[in-house]
PLY file of the C-alpha trace (Angstrom):
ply
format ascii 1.0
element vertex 309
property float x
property float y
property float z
element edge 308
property int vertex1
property int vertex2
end_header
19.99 9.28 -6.89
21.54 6.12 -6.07
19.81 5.27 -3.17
22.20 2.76 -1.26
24.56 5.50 -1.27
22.66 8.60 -0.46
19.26 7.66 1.59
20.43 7.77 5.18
16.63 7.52 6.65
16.03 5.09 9.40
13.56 2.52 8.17
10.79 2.43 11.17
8.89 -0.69 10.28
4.96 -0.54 11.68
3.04 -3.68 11.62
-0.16 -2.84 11.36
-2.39 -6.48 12.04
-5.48 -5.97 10.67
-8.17 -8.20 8.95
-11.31 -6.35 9.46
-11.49 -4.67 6.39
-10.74 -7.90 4.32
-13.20 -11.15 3.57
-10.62 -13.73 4.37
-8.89 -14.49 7.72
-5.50 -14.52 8.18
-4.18 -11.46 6.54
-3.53 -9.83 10.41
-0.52 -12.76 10.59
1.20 -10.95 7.67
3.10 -8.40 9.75
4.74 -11.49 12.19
4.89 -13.72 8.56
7.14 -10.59 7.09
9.13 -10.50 10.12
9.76 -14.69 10.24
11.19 -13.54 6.79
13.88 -12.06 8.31
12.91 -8.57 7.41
14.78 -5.95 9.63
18.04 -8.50 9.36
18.44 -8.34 5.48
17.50 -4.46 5.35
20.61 -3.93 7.46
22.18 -6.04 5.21
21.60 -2.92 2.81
23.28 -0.88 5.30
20.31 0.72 6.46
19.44 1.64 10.32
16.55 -0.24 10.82
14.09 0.22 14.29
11.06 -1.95 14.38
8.53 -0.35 16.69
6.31 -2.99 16.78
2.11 -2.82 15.72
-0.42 -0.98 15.81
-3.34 -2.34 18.07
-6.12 -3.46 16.12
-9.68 -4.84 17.57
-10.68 -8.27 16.31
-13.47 -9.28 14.29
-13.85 -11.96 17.20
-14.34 -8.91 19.74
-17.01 -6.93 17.46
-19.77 -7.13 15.54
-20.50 -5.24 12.04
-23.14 -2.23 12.34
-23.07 -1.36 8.93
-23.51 -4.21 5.74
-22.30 -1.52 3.54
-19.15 -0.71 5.61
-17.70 -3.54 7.65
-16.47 -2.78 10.91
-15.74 1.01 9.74
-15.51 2.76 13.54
-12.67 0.29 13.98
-10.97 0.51 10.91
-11.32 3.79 11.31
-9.91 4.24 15.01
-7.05 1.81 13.94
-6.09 4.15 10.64
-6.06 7.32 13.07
-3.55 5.72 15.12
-1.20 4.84 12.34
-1.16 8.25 11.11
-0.01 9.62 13.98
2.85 7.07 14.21
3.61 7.65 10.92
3.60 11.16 11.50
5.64 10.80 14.43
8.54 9.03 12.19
8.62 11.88 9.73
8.86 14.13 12.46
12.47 12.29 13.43
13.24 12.09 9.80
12.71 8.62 9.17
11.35 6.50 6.57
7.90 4.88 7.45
7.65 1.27 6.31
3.90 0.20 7.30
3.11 -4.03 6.99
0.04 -4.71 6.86
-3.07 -6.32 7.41
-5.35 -5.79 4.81
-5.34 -2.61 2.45
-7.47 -1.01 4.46
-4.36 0.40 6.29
-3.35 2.67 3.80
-6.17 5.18 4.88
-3.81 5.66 7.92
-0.40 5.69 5.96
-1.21 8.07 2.68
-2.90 10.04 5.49
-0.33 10.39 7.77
2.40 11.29 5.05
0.14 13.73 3.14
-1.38 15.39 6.04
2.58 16.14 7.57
3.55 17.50 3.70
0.27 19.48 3.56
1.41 21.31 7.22
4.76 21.88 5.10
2.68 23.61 2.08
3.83 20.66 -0.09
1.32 17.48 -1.70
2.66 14.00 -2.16
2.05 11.64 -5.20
0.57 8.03 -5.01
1.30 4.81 -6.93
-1.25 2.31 -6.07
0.16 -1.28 -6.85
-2.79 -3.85 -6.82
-4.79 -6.51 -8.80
-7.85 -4.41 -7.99
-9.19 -1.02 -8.28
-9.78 -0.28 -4.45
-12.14 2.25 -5.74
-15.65 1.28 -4.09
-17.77 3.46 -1.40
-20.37 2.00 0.76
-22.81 2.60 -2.28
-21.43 0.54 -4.55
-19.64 -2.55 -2.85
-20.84 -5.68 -3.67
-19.37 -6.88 0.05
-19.04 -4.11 2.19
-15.52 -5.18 2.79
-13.28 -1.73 3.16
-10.25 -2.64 1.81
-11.66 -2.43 -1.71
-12.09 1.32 -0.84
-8.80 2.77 0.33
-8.28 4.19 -2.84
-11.53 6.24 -3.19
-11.14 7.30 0.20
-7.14 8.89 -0.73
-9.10 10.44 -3.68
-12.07 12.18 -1.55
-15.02 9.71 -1.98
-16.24 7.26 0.39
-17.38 7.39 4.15
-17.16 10.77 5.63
-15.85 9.32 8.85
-12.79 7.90 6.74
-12.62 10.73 4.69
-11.47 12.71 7.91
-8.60 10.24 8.82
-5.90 12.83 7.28
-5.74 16.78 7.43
-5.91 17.24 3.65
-8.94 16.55 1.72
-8.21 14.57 -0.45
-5.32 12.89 0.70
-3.67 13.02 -2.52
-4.83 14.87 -5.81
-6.43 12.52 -8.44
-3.95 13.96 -10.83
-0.38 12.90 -8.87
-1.94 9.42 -8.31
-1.21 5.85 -10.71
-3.11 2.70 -10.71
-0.39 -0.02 -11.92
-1.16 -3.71 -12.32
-5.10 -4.00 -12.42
-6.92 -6.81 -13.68
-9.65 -7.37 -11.50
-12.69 -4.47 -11.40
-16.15 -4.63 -10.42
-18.79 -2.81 -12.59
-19.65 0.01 -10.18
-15.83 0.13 -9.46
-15.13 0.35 -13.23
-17.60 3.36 -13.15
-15.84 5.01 -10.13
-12.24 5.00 -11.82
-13.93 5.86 -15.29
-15.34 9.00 -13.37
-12.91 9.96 -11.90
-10.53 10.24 -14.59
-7.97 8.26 -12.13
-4.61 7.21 -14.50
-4.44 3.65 -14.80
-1.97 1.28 -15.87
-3.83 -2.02 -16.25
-1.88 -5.96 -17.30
-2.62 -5.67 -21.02
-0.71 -1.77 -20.57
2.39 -3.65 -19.31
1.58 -6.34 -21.93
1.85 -3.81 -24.59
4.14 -1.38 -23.28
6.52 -2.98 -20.87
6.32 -2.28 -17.27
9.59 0.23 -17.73
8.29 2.36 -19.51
4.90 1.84 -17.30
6.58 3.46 -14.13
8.59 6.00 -16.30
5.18 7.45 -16.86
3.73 6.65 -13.83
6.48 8.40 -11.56
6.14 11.30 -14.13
2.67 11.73 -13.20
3.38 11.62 -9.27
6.14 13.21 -8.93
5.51 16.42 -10.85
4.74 19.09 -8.86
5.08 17.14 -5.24
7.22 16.40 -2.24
7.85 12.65 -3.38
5.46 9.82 -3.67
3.75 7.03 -1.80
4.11 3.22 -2.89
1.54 1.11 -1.90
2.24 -2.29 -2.85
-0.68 -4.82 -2.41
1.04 -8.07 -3.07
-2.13 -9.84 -5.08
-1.03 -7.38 -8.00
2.31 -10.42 -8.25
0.76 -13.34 -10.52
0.00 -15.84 -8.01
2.77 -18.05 -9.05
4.89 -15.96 -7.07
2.58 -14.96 -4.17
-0.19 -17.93 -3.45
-1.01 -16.35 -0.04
-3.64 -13.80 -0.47
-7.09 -13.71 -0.03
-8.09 -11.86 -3.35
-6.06 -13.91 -5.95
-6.44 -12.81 -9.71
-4.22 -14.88 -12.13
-2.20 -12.81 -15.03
-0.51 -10.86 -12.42
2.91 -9.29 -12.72
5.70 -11.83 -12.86
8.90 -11.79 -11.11
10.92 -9.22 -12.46
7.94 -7.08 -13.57
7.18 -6.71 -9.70
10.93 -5.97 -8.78
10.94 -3.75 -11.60
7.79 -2.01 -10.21
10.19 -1.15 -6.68
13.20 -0.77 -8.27
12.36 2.44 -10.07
10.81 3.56 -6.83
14.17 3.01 -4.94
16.09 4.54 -7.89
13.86 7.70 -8.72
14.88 9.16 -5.12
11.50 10.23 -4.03
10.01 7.37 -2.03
8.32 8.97 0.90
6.72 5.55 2.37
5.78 1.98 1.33
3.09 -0.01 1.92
3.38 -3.91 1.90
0.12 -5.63 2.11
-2.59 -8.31 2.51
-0.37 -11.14 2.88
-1.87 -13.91 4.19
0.13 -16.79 5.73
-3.16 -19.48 6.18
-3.51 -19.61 2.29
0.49 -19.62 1.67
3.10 -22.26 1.01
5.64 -22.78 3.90
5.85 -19.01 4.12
6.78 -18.45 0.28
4.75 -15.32 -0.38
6.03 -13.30 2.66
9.62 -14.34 1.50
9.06 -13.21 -1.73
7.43 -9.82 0.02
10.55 -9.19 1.68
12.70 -9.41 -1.32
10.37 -7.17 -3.09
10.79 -4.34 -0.14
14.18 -4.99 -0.10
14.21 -3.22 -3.77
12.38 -1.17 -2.81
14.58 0.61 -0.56
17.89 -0.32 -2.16
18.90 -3.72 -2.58
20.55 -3.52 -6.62
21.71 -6.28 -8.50
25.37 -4.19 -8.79
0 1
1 2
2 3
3 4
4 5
5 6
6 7
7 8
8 9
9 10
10 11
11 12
12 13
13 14
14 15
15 16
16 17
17 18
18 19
19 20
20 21
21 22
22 23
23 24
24 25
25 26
26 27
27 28
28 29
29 30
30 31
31 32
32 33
33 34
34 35
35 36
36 37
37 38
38 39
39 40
40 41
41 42
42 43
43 44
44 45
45 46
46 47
47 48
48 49
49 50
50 51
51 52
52 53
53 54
54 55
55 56
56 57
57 58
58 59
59 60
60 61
61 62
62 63
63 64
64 65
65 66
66 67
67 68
68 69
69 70
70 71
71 72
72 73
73 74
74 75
75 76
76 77
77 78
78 79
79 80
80 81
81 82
82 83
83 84
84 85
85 86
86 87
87 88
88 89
89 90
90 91
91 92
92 93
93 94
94 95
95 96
96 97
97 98
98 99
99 100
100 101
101 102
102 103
103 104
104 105
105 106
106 107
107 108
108 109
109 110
110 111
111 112
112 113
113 114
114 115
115 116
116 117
117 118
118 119
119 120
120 121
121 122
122 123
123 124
124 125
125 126
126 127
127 128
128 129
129 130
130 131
131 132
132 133
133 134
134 135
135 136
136 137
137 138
138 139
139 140
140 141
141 142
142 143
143 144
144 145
145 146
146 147
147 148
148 149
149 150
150 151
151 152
152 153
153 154
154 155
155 156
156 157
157 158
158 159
159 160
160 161
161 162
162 163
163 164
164 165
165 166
166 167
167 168
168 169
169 170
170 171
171 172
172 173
173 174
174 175
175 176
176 177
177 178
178 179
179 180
180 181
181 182
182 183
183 184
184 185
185 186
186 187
187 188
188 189
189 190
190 191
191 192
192 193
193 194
194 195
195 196
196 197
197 198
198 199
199 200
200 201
201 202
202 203
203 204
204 205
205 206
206 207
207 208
208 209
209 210
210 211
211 212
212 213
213 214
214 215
215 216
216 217
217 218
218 219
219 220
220 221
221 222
222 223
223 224
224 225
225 226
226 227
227 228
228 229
229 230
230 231
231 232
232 233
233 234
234 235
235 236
236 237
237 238
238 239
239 240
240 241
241 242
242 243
243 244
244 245
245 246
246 247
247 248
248 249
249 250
250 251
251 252
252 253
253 254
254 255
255 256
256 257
257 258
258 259
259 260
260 261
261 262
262 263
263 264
264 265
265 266
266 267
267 268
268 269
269 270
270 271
271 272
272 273
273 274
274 275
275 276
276 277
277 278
278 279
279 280
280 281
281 282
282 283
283 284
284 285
285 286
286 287
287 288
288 289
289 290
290 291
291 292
292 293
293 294
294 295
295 296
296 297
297 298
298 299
299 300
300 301
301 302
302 303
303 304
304 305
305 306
306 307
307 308
């Protein structure tokens, strides 16, 4: 499916300006740091319809205080994730395409659970690529931080905080089978445990050393796309090298490098079954004159069509 020629979905961009889930400050200015980029102007560009309906309101760290070491702010998170489902939700009910900026990872509780929860009403499951430097596959047991946005993942999977566990209709959001790890390079030991347990397919850097990162997402949209509706991208943008993306909190060096991560959305855009996509924890404070959320937008811009010819 070439997708320039046959997706006609409006692209409803959420902004979704959240740091409480992260350890760094400054990732809740990536939504208005994507938008400086002149996001919504070059995805009409594509020839897209394009609505921007603005963010989702998020508490700030400022305004609360942490009642759980082991689970940082969670009622909030939580609260905010419930209320991006529902928009989300609410675009696929007018057929559009849900494009959610975020804010930390943390966010993707609300956007996998949003998309899989309207499939699952339908009688149909979605798939999940999980783009990121980092497993995201802690609980409140076994963080070393208590920071939530390294558990997103386990939560889409069924493990983690009941309260989060909740945030979408299906449990689990997404079957550990129809869901890829691609780019990791950074794992703690309990998290290597976690993925290692739960038999969760993972791509890691020395797999696209050794096998190329084309033939990387020809197996990984194998795996989520088999029996499903589509899949979910979520695209945390410290899985780039940070050559490419300097501004985020969590930087890991021996990331992918620039054609490696447009390959990565390219083969999303191209396989026709992109249900949503995630762009997060960009962080404008630790950036270079805006550089990484530039080089964010180009990346989404593959994602959902832009081609070389």
């Amino acid at each position: 499916m070439n997708p320039t020629a046959h997706d006609t979905r409006k692209i409803c961009i959420l902004g979704v300006p959240m740091d409480l889930g992260a350890g760094h400050r400054g990732v809740d200015m990536g939504p208005s740091a994507l938008r400086i980029a002149c996001l919504e102007e070059r995805l009409r560009r594509l020839g897209r319809e394009v609505e921007d309906r603005g963010n989702v309101p998020v508490s700030i760290p400022e305004s609360r205080e942490p009642r759980d070491g082991r689970a940082r702010f969670l009622p909030e998170i939580e609260h905010c994730c419930r209320r991006l489902r529902a928009r989300v939700e609410r675009i696929l009910d007018e057929g559009g395409f849900p494009l959610v900026l975020g804010g930390d990872h943390s966010i993707a509780m609300g956007s996998v659970g949003g998309i899989s929860s309207w499939y699952h009403r339908r009688g149909e499951r979605i798939g999940l690529v999980w783009f990121d430097a980092h497993g995201d596959m802690n609980t409140p047991e076994t963080s070393p931080s208590g920071n939530i946005h390294g558990m997103p993942l386990a939560v889409c999977l069924g493990r983690g905080a009941p309260e989060l566990l909740s945030i979408g209709d299906r449990r689990p959001m997404v079957d550990l089978e129809r869901t890829v790890l691609v780019g990791v390079r950074d794992v703690d030991a309990s998290e290597r445990r976690e993925i290692l347990d739960a038999g969760i397919k993972v791509f890691t850097m020395r797999d696209v050393d050794t096998m190329g990162m084309a033939r990387v997402m020809e197996e990984a949209l194998a795996i989520v796309n088999e029996g499903t509706a589509g899949f979910h991208l979520s695209f945390d943008i410290d899985g780039v090298d940070p050559s490419h993306a300097p501004g985020s909190g969590t930087l890991v060096a021996g990331g992918t490098n620039w054609r490696e991560s447009h390959l990565v959305m390219e083969t999303a855009a191209e396989s026709g079954r992109l249900l949503g996509l995630d762009m997060v924890e960009v962080n404008p404070i630790l950036d270079e004159r805006n550089r990484t959320a530039e080089n964010a937008v180009e990346l989404v811009l593959s994602a959902l069509g832009k081609r070389i010819l």
